[in-house]
N, C-alpha and C positions, 0 to 999 in steps of 0.2 A: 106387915112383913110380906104377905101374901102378894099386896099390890105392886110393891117392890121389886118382887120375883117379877111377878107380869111383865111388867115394866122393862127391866134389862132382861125379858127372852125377847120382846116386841124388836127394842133396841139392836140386841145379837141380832138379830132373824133380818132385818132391812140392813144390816151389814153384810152381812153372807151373800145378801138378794143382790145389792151395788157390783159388789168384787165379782161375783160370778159371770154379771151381766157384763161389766170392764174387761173380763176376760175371754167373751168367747171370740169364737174364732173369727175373722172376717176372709171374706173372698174377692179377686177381680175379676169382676163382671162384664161383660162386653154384648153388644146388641147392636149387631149389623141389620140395616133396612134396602132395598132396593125394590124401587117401586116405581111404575111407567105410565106416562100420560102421552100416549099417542106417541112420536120417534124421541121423547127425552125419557131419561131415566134419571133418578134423583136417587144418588149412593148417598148413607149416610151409618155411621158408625159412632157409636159411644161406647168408652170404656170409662168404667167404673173402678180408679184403685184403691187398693185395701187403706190406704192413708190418705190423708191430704197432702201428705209432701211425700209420694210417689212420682217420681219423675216419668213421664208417657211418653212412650213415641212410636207412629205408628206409620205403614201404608197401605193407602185403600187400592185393591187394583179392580180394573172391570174388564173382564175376561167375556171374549166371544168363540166359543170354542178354544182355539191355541191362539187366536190373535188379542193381543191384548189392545183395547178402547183408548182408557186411561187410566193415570193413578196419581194419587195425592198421598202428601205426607204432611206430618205437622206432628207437636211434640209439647205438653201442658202437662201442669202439676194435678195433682191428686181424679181431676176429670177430661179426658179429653173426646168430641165430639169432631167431627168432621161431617160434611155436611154438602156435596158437590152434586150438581148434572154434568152428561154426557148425552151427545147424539146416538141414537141405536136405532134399530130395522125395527118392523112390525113382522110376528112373527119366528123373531130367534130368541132362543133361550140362553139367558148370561146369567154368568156368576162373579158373583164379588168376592172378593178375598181380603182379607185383614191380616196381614202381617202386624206384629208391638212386641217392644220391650216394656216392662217395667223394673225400673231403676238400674236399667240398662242389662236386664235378665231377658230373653227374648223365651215367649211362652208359645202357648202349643197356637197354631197360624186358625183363623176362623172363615166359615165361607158360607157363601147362602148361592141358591141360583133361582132364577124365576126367566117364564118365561112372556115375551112382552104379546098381547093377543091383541 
């Protein structure tokens, strides 16, 4: 009887572990890079959505103070990555900008600035 008992608390207990861990919460993540090799810079952004079938869509902009460089767009299910160069100075400090939606939700805009030495 004893072993019994054991047995379906073990059983309960990896049930409760499953469902709880199916249920927690997930996040979208996003990780913009801008990084320079002499006059290029190589923008590069990924975002990470809460689902695989989260519709993405994003644009990457490269800001030079108020002039803007360039910008890309593009738009993938559940991950989407972009991955671009641009020509820049030696010497000036830019920033990238990440505007996206997911699932056609537009969330709060992401930016990094670095500057090129």
């Amino acid at each position: 009887m004893r072993k019994r008992f054991l047995c379906l608390l073990l059983v309960i207990s990896v049930i409760l572990a499953i469902s709880a861990h199916a249920a927690s919460a997930r996040t979208i993540d996003v990780y913009p890079s801008l990084a320079f090799n002499g006059t290029s810079a190589t923008c590069t952004v990924t975002i990470l959505g809460e689902w695989t079938t989260d519709r993405i869509s994003a644009v990457m902009e490269l800001w030079q103070g108020n002039i803007l460089i360039d910008d890309w767009s593009a738009s993938a299910s559940g991950i989407l990555k972009i991955d671009e160069t641009a020509t820049v100075e030696r010497n000036k400090t830019y920033k990238l900008t990440v505007n996206y939606t997911v699932n056609g939700v537009a969330q709060t805009p992401v930016s990094i600035s670095r500057t090129n030495r």
